[in-house]
N, C-alpha and C positions, 0 to 999 in steps of 0.2 A: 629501526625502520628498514630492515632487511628485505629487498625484493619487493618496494615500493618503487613502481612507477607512475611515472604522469604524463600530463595527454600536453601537446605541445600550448593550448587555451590555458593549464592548470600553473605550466612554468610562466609562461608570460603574465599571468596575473599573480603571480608568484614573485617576479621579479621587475615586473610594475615596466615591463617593454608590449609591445604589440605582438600579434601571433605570428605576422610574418617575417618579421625580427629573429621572433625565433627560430622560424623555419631555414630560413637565411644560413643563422648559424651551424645547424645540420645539416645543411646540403653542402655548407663551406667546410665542417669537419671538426667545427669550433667546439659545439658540442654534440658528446657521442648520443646515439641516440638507436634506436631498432626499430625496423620498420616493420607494423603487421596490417597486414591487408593493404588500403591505401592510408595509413595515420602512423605515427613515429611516436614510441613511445620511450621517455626517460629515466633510466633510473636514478632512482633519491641521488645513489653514491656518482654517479657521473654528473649529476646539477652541483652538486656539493665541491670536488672534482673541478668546474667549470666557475664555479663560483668563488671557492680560496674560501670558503668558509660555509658553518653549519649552515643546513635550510630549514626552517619550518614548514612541519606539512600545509597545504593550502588548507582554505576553508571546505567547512563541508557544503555538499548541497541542501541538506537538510538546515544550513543556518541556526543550529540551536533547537531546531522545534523536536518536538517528543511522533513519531509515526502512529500516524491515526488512519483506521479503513472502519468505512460505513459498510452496507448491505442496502440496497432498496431492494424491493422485492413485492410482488406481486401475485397471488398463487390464489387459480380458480379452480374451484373444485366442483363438479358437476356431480348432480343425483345423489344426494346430499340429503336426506329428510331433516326436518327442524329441529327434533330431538339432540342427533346428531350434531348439529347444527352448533345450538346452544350451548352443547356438552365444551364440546372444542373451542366458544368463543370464553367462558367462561375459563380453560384451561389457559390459555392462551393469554388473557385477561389478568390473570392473576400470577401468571411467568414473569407480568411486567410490572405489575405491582409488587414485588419481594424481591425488589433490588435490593441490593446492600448501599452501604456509600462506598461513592467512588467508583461504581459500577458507570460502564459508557451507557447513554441514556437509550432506551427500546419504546419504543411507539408501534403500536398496534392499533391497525382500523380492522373493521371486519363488517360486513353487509352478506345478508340473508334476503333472497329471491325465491321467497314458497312459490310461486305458480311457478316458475323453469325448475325450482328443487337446486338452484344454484347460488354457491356464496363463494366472496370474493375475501380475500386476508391479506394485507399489506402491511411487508414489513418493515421497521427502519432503524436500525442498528449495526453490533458492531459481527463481526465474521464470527464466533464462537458462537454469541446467545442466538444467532439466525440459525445455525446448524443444528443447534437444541431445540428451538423453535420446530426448525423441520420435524426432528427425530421423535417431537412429543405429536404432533400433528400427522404424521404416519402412525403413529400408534393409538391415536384413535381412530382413525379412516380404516384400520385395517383389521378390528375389535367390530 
């Protein structure tokens, strides 16, 4: 745990006192501690040091969970003829039907406006299949 430090919130629930307990003890000298900007930060070896014995790291913020990002997205496309139109809802359509398993789940809506020549494509998934999404959706707007 080389060149772990902690925020004086992470020692105090760490060692099951209050934050300004802690504070306390680095203004009294008790434990060392560096100051950067307005916040003190500790290192593992000086809590340890302070302590008389090993520390386990605190918990994480993540609590266990796996990091998950969505995508919404919304993308209107103007002067659009229907042909086109279809081609792309149809591409688009079936990008989301040939998931694999275990794939993050993709939902696609798509609305066609023949008298403006305008449709609308909304998307909701994860960051990779939105950018593929884009990348296949520029290439047929651009054909």
């Amino acid at each position: 745990m080389k060149d772990r430090f902690y925020s004086v919130e992470q020692v105090a629930e760490l060692l099951g006192l209050h934050v300004r307990t802690i504070r306390n003890y680095v203004r009294d000298g008790r434990l060392t501690a560096v100051r950067i900007g307005k916040q003190y930060r500790i290192a593992h070896e000086d809590l340890e040091a302070f302590t008389g014995r090993p520390v386990a790291a605190p918990p994480s913020d993540t609590a266990g969970r796996q990091r998950h990002t969505e995508v919404s997205s919304i993308v209107e496309i103007d002067a659009i003829g229907a042909e086109t139109a279809s081609r792309l809802t149809t591409l688009l359509m079936s990008s989301a039907a040939t998931r694999r398993p275990g794939d993050a789940p993709l939902r696609i809506e798509t609305a066609y406006d023949k008298e403006r020549s305008r449709m609308k494509v909304i998307v909701l998934g994860g960051l990779g299949d939105t950018a593929r999404l884009f990348d296949y959706m520029e290439g047929v707007l651009a054909s």
